[in-house]
mmCIF entry with sequence, helices, sheets and N, C-alpha, C, O atoms, coordinates in Angstrom:
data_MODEL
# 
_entry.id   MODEL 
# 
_entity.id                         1 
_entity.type                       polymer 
_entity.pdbx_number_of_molecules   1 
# 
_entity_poly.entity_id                      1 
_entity_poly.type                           'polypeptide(L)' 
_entity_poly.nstd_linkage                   no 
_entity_poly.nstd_monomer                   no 
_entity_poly.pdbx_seq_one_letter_code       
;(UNK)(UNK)(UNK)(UNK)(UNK)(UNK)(UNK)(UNK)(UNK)(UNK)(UNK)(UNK)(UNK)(UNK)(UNK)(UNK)
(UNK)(UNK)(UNK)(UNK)(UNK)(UNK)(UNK)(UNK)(UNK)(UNK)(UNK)(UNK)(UNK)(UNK)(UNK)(UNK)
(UNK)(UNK)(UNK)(UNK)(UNK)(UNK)(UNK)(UNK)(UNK)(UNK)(UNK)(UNK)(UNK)(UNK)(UNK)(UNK)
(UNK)(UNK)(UNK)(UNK)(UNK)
;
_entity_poly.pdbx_seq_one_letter_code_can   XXXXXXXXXXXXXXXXXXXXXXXXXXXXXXXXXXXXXXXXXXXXXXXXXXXXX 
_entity_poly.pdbx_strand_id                 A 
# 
loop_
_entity_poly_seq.entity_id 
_entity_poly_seq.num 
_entity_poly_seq.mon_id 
_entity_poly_seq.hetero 
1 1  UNK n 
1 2  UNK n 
1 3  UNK n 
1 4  UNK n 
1 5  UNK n 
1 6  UNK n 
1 7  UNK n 
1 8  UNK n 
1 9  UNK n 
1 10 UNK n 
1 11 UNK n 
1 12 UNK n 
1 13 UNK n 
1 14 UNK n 
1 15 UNK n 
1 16 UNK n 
1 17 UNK n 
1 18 UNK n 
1 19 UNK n 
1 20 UNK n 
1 21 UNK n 
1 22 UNK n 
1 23 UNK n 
1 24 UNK n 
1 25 UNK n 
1 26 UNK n 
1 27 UNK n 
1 28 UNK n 
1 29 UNK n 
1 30 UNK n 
1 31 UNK n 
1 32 UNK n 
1 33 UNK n 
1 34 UNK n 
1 35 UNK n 
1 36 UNK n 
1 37 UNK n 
1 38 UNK n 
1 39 UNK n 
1 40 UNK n 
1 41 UNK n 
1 42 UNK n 
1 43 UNK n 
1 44 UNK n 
1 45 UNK n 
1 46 UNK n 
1 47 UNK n 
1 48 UNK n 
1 49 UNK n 
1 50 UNK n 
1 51 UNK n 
1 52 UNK n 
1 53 UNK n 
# 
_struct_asym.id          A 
_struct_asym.entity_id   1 
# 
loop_
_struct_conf.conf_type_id 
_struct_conf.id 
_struct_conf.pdbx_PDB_helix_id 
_struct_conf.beg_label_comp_id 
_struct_conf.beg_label_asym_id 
_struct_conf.beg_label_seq_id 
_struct_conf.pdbx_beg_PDB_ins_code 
_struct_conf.end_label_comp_id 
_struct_conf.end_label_asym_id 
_struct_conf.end_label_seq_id 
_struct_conf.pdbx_end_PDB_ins_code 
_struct_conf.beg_auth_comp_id 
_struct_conf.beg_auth_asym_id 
_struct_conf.beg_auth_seq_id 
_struct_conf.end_auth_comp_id 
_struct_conf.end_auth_asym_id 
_struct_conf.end_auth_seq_id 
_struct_conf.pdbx_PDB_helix_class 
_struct_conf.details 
_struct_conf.pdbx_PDB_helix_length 
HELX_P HELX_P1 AA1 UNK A 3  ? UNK A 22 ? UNK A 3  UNK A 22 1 ? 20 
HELX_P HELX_P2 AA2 UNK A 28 ? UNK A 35 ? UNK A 28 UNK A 35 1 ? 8  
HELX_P HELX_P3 AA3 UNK A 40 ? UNK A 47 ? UNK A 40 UNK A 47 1 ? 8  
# 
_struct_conf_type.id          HELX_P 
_struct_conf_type.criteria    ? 
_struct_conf_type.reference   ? 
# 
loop_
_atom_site.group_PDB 
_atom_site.id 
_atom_site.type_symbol 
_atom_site.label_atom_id 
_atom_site.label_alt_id 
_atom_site.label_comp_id 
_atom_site.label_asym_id 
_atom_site.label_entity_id 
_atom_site.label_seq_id 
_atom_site.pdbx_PDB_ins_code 
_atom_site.Cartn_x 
_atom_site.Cartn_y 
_atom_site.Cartn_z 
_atom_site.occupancy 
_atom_site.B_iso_or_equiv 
_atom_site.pdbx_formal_charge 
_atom_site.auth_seq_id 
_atom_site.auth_comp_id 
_atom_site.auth_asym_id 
_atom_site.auth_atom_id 
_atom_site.pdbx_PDB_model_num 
ATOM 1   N N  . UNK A 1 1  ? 29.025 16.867 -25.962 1.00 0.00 ? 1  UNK A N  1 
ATOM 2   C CA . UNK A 1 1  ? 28.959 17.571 -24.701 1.00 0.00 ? 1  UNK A CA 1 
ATOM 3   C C  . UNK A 1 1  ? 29.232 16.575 -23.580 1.00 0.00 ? 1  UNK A C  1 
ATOM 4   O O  . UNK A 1 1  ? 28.693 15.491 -23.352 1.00 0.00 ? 1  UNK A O  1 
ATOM 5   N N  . UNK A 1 2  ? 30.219 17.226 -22.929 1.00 0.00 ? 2  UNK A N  1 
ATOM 6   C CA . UNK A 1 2  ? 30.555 15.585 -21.268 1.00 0.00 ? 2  UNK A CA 1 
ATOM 7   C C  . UNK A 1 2  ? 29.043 15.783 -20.470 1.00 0.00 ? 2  UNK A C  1 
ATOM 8   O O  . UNK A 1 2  ? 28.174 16.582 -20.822 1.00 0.00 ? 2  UNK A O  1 
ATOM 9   N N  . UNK A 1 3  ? 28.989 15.151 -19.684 1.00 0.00 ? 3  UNK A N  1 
ATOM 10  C CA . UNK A 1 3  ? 28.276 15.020 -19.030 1.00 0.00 ? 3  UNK A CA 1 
ATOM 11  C C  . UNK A 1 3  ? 28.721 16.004 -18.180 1.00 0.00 ? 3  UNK A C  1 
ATOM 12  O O  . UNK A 1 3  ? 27.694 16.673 -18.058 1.00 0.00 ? 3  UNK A O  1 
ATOM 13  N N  . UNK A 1 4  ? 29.701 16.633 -17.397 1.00 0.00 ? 4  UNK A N  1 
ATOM 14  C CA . UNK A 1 4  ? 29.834 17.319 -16.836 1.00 0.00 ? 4  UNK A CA 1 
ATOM 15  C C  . UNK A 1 4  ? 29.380 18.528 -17.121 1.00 0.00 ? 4  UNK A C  1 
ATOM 16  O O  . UNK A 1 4  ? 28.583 18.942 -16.279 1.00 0.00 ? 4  UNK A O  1 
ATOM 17  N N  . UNK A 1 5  ? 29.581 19.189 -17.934 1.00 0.00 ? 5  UNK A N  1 
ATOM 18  C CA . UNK A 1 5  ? 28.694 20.105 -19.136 1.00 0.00 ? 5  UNK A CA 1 
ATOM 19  C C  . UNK A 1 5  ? 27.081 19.937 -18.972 1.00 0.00 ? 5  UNK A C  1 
ATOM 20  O O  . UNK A 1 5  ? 26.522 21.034 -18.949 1.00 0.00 ? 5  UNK A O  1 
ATOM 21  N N  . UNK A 1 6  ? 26.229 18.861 -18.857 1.00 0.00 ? 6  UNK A N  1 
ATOM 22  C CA . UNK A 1 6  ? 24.965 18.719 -18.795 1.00 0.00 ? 6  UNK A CA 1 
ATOM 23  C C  . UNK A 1 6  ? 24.500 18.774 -17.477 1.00 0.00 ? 6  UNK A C  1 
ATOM 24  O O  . UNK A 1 6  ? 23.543 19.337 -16.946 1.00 0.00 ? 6  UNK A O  1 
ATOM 25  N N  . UNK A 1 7  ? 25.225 18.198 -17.154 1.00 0.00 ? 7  UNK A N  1 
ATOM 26  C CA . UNK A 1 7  ? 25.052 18.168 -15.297 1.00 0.00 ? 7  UNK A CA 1 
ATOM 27  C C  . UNK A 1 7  ? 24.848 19.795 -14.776 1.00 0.00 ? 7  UNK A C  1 
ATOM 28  O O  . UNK A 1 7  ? 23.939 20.188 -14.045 1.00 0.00 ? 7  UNK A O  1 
ATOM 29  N N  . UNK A 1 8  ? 26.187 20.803 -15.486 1.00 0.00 ? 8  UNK A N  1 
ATOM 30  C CA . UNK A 1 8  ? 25.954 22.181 -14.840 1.00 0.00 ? 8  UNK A CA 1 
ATOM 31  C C  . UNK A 1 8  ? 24.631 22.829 -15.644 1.00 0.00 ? 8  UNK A C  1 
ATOM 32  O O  . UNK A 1 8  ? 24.200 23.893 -15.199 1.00 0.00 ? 8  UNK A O  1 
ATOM 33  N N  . UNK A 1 9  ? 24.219 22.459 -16.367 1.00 0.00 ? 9  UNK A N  1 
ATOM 34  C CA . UNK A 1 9  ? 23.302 22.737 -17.123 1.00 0.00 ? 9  UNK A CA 1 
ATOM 35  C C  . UNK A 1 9  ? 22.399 22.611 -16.750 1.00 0.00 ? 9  UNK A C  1 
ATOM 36  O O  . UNK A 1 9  ? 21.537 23.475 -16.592 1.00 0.00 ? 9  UNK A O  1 
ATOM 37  N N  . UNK A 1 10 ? 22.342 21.371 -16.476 1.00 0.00 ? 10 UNK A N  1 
ATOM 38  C CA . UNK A 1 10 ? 20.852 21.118 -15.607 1.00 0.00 ? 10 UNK A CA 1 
ATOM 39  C C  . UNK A 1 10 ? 20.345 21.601 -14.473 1.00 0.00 ? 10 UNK A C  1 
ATOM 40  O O  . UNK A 1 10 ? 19.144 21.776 -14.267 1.00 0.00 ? 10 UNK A O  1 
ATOM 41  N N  . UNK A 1 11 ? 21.599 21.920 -13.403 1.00 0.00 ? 11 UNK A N  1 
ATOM 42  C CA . UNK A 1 11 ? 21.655 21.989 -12.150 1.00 0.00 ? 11 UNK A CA 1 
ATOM 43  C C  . UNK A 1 11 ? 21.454 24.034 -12.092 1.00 0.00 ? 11 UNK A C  1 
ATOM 44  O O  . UNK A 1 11 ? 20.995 24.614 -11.109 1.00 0.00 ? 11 UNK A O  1 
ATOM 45  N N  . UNK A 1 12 ? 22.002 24.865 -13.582 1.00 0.00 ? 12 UNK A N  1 
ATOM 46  C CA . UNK A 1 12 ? 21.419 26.215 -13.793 1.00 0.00 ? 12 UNK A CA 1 
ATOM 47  C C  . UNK A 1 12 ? 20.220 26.193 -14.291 1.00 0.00 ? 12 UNK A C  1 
ATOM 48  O O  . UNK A 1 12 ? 19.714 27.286 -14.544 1.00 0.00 ? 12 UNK A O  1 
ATOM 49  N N  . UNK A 1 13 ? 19.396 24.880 -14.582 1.00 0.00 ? 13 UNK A N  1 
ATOM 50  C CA . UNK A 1 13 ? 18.031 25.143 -15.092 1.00 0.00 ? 13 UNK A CA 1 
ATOM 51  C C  . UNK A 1 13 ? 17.073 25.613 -14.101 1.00 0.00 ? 13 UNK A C  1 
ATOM 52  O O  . UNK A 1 13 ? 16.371 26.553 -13.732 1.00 0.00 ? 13 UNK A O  1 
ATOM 53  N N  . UNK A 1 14 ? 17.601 23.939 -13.799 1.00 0.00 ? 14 UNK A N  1 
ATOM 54  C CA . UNK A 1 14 ? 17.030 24.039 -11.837 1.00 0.00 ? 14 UNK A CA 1 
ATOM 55  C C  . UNK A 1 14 ? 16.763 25.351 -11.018 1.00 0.00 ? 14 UNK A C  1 
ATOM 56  O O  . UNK A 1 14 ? 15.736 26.024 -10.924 1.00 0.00 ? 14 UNK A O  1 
ATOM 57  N N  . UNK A 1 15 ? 17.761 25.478 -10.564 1.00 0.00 ? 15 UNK A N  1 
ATOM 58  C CA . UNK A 1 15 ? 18.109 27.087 -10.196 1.00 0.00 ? 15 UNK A CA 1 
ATOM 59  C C  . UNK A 1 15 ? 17.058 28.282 -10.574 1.00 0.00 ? 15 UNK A C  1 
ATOM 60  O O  . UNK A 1 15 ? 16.475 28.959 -9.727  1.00 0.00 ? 15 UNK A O  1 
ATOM 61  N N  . UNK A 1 16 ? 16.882 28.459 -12.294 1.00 0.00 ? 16 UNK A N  1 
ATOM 62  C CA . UNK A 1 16 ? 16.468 28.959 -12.980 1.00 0.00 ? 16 UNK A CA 1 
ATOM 63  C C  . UNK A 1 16 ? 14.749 29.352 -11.996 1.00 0.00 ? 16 UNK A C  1 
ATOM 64  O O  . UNK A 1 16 ? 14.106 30.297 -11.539 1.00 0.00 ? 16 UNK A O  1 
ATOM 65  N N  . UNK A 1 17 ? 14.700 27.309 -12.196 1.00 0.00 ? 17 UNK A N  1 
ATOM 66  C CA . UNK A 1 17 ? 13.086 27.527 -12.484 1.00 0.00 ? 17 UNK A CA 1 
ATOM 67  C C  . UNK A 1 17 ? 12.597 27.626 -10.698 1.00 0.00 ? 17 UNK A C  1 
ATOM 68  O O  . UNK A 1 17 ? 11.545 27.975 -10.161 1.00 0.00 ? 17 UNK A O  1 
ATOM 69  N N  . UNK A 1 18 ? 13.406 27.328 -10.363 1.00 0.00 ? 18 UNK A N  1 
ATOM 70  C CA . UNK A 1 18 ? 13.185 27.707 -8.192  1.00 0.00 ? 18 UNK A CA 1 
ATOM 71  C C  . UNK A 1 18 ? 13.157 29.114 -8.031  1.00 0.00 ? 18 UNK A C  1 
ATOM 72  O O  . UNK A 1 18 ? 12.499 29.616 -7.120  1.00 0.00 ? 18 UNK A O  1 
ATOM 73  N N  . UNK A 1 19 ? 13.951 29.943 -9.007  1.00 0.00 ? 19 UNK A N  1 
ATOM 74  C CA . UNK A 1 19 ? 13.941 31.199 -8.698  1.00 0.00 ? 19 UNK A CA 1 
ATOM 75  C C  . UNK A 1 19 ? 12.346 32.023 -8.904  1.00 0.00 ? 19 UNK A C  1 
ATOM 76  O O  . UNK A 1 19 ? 11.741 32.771 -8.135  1.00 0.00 ? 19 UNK A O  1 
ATOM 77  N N  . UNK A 1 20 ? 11.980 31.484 -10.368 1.00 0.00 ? 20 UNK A N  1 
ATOM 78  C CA . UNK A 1 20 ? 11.323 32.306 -10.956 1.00 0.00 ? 20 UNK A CA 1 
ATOM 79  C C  . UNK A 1 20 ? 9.942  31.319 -10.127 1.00 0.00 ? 20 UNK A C  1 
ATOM 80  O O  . UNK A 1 20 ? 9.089  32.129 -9.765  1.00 0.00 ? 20 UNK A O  1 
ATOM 81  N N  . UNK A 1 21 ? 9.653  30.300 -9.868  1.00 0.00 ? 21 UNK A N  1 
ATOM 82  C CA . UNK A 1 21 ? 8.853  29.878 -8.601  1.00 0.00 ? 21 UNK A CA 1 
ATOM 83  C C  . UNK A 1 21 ? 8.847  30.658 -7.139  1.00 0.00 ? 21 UNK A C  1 
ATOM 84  O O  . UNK A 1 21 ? 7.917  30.732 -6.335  1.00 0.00 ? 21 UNK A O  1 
ATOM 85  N N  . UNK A 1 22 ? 9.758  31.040 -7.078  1.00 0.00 ? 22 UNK A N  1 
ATOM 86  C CA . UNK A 1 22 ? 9.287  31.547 -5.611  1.00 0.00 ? 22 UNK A CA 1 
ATOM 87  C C  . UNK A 1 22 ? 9.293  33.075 -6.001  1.00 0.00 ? 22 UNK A C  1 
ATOM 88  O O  . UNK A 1 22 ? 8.545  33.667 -5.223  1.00 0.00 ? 22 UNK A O  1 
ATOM 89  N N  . UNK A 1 23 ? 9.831  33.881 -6.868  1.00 0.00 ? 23 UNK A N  1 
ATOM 90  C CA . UNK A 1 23 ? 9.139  35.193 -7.843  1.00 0.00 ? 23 UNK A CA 1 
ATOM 91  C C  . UNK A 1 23 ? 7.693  34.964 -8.106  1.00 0.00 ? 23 UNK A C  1 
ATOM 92  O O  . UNK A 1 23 ? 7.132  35.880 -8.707  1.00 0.00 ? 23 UNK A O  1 
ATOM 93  N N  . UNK A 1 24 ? 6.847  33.750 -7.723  1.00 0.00 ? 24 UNK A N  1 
ATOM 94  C CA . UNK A 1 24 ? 5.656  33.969 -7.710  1.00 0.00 ? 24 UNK A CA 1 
ATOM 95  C C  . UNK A 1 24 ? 5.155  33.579 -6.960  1.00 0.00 ? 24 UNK A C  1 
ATOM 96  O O  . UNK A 1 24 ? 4.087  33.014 -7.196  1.00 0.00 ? 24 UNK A O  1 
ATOM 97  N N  . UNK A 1 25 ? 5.628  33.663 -5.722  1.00 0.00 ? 25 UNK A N  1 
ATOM 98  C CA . UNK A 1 25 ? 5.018  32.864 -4.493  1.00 0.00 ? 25 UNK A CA 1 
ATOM 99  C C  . UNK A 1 25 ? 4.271  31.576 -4.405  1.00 0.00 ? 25 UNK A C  1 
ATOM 100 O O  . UNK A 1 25 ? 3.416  31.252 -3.580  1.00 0.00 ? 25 UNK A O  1 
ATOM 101 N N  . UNK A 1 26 ? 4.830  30.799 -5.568  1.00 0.00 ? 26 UNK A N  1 
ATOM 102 C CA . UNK A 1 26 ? 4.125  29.430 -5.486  1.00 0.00 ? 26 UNK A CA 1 
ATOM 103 C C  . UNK A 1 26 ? 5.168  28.603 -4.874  1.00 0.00 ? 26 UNK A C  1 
ATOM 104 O O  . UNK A 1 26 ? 6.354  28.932 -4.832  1.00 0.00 ? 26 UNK A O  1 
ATOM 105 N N  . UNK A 1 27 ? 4.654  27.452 -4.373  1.00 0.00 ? 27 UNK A N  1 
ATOM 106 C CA . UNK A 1 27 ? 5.054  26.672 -3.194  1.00 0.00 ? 27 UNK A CA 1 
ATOM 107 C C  . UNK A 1 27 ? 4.916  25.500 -4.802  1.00 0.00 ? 27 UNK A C  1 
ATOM 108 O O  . UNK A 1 27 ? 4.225  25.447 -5.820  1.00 0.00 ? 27 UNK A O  1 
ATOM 109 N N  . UNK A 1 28 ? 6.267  24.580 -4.050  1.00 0.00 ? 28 UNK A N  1 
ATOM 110 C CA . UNK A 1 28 ? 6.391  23.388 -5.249  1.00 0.00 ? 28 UNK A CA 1 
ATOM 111 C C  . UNK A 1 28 ? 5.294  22.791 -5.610  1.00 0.00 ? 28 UNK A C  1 
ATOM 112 O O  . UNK A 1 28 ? 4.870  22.496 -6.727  1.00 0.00 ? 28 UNK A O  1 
ATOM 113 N N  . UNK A 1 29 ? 4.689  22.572 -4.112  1.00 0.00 ? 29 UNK A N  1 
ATOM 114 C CA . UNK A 1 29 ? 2.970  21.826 -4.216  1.00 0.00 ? 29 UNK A CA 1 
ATOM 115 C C  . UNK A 1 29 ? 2.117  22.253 -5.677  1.00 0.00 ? 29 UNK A C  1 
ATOM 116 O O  . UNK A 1 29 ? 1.778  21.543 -6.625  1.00 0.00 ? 29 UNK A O  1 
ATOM 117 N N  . UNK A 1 30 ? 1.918  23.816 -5.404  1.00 0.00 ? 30 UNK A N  1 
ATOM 118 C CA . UNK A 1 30 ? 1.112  24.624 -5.738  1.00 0.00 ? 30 UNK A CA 1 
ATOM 119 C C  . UNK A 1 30 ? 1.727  24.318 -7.581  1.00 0.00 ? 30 UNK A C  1 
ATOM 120 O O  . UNK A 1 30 ? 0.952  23.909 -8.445  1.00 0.00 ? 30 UNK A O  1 
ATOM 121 N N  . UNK A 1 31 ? 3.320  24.642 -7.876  1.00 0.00 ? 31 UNK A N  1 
ATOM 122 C CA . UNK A 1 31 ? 3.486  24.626 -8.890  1.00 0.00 ? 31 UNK A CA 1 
ATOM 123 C C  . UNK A 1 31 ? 3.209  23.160 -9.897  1.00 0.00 ? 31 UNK A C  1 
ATOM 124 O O  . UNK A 1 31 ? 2.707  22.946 -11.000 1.00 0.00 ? 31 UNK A O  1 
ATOM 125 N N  . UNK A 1 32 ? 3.898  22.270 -8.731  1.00 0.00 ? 32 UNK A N  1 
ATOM 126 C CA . UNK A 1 32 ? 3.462  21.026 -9.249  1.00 0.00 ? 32 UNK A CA 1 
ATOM 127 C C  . UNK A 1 32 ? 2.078  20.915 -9.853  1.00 0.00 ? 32 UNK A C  1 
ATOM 128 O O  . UNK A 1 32 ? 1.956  20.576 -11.031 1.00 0.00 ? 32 UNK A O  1 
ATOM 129 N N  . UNK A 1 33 ? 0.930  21.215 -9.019  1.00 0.00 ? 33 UNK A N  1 
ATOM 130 C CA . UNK A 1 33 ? 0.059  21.268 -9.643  1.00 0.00 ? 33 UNK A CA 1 
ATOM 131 C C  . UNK A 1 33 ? -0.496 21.781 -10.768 1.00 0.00 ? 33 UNK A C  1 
ATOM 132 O O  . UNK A 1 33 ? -1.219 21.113 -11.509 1.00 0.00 ? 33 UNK A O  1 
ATOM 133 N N  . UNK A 1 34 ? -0.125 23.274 -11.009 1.00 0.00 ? 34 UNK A N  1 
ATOM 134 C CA . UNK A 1 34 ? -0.618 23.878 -12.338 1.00 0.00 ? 34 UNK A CA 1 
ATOM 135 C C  . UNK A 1 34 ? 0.325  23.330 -13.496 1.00 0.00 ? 34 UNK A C  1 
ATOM 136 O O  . UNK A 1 34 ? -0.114 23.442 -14.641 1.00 0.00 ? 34 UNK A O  1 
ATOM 137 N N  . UNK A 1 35 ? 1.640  22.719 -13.307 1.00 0.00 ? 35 UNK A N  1 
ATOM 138 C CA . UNK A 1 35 ? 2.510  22.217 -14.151 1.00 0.00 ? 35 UNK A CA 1 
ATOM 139 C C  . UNK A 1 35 ? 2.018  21.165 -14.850 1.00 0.00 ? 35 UNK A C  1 
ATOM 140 O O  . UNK A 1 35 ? 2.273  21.112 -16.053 1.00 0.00 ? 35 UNK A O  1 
ATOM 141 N N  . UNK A 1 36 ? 0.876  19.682 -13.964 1.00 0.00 ? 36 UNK A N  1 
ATOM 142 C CA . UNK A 1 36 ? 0.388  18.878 -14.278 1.00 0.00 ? 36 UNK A CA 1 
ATOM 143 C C  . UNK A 1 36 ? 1.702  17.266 -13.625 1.00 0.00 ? 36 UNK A C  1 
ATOM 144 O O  . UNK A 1 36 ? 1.629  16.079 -13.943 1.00 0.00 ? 36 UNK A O  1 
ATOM 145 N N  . UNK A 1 37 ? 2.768  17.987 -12.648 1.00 0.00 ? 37 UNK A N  1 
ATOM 146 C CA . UNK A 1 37 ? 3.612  17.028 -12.925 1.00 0.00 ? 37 UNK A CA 1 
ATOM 147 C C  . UNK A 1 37 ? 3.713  16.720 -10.711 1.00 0.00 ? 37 UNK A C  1 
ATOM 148 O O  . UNK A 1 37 ? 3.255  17.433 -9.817  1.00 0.00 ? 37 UNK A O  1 
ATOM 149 N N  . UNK A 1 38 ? 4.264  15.792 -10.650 1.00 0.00 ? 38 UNK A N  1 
ATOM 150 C CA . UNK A 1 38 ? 4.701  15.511 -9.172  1.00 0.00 ? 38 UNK A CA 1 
ATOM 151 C C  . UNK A 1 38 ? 5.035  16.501 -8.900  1.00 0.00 ? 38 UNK A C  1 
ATOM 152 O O  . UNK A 1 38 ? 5.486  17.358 -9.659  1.00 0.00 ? 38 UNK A O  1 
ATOM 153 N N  . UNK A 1 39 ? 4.761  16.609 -6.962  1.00 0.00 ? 39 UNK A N  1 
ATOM 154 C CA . UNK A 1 39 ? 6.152  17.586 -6.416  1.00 0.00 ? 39 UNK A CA 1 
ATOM 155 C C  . UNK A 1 39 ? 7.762  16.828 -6.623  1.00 0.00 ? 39 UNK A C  1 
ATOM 156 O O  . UNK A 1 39 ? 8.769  17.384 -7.059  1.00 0.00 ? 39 UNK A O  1 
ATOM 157 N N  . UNK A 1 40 ? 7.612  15.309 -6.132  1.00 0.00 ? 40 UNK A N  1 
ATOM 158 C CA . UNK A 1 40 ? 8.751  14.812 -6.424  1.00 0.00 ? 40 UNK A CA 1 
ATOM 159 C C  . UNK A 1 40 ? 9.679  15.365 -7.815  1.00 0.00 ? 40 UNK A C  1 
ATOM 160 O O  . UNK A 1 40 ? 10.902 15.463 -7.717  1.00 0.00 ? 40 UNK A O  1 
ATOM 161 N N  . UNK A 1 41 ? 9.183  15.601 -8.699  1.00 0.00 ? 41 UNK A N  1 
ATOM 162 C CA . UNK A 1 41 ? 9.691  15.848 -10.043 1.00 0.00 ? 41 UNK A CA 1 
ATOM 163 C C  . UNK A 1 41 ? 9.673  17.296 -9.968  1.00 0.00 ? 41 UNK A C  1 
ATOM 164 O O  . UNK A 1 41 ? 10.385 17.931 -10.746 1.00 0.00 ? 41 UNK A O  1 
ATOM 165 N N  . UNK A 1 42 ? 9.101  17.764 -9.304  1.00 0.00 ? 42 UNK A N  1 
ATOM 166 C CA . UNK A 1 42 ? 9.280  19.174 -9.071  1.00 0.00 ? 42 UNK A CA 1 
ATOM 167 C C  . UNK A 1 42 ? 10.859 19.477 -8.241  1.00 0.00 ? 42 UNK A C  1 
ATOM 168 O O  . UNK A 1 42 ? 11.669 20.384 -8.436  1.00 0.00 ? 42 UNK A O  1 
ATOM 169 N N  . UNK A 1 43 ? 10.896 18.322 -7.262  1.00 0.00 ? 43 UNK A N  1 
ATOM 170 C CA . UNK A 1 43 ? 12.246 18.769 -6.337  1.00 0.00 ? 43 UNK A CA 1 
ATOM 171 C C  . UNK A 1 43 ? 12.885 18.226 -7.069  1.00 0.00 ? 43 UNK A C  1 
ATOM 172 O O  . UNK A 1 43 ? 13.984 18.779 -7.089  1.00 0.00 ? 43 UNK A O  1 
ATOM 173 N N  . UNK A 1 44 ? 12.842 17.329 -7.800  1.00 0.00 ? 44 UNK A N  1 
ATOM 174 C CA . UNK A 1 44 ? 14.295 16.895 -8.582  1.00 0.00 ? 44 UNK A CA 1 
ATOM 175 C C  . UNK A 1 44 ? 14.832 17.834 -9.769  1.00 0.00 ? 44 UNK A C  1 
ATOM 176 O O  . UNK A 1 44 ? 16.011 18.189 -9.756  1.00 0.00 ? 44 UNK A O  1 
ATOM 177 N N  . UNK A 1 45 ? 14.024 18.206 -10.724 1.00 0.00 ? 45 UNK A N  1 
ATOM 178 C CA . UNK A 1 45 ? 13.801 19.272 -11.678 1.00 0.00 ? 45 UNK A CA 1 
ATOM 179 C C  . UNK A 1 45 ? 14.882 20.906 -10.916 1.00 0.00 ? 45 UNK A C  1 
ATOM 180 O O  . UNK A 1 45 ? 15.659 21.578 -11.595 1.00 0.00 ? 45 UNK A O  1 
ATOM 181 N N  . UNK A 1 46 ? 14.657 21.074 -9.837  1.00 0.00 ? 46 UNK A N  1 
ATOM 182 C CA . UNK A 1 46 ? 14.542 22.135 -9.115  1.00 0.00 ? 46 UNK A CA 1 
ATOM 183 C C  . UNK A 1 46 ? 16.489 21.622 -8.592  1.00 0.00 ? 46 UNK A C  1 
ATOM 184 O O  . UNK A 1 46 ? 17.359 22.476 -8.420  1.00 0.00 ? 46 UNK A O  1 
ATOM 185 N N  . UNK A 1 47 ? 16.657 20.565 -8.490  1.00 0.00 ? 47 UNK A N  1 
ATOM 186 C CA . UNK A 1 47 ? 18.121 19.690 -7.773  1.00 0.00 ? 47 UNK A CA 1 
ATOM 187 C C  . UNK A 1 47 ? 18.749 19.909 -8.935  1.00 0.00 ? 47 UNK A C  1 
ATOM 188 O O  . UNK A 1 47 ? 19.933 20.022 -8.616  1.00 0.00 ? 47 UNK A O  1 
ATOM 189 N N  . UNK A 1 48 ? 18.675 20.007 -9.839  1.00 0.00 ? 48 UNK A N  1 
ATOM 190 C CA . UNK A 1 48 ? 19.260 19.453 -11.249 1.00 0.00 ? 48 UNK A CA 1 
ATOM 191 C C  . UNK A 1 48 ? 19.501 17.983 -11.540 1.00 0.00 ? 48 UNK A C  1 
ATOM 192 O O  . UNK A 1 48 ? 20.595 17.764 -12.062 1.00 0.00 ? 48 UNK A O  1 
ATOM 193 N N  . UNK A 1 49 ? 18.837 17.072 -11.352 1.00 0.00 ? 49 UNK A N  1 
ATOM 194 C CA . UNK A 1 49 ? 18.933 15.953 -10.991 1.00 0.00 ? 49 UNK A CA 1 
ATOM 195 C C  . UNK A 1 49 ? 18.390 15.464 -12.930 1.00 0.00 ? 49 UNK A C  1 
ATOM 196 O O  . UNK A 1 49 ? 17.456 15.952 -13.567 1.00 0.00 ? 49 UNK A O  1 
ATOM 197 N N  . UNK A 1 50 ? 19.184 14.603 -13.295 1.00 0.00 ? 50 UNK A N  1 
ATOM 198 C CA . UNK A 1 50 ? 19.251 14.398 -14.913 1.00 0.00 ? 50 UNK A CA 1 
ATOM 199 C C  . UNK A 1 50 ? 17.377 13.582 -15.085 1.00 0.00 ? 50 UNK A C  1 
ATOM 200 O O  . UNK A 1 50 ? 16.788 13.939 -16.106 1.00 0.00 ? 50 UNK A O  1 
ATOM 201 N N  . UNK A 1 51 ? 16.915 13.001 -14.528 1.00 0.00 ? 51 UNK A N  1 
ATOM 202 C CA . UNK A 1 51 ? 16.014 12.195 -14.695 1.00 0.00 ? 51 UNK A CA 1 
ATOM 203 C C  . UNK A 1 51 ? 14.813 12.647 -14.275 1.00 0.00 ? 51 UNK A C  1 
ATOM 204 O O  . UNK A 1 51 ? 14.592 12.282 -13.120 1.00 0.00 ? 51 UNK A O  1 
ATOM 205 N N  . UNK A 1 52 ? 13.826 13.388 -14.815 1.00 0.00 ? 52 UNK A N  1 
ATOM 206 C CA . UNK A 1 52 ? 12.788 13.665 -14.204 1.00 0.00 ? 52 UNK A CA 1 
ATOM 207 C C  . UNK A 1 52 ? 11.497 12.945 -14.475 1.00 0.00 ? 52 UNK A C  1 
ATOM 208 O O  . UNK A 1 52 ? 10.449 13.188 -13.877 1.00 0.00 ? 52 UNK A O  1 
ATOM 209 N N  . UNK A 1 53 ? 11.645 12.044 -15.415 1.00 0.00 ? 53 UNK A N  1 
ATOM 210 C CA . UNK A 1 53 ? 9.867  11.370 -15.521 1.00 0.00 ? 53 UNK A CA 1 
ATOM 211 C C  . UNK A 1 53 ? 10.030 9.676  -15.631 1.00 0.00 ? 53 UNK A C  1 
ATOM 212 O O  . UNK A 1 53 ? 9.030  8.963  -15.714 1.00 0.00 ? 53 UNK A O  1 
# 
């Protein structure tokens, strides 16, 4: 798989999981928290950004 391929992948995960976050009115803060993980890693996760931990 190119990286280009992972990149859009990542960047529809992202997408994915911002959508279905604000389908529950949680704020990154808020999700970050019940997730157990940063907001930082929350906005990157959310960017499609390849590196999250």
């Amino acid at each position: 798989m190119s990286n280009r391929a992972i990149s859009t992948e990542l960047i529809e995960l992202g997408e994915r999981i911002r959508k279905r976050r604000q389908e529950m009115k949680l704020s990154q803060e808020s999700f970050a928290e019940k997730a157990g993980i940063s907001v930082n890693t929350v906005s990157r996760i959310e960017g499609g950004q390849g590196r999250f931990f």
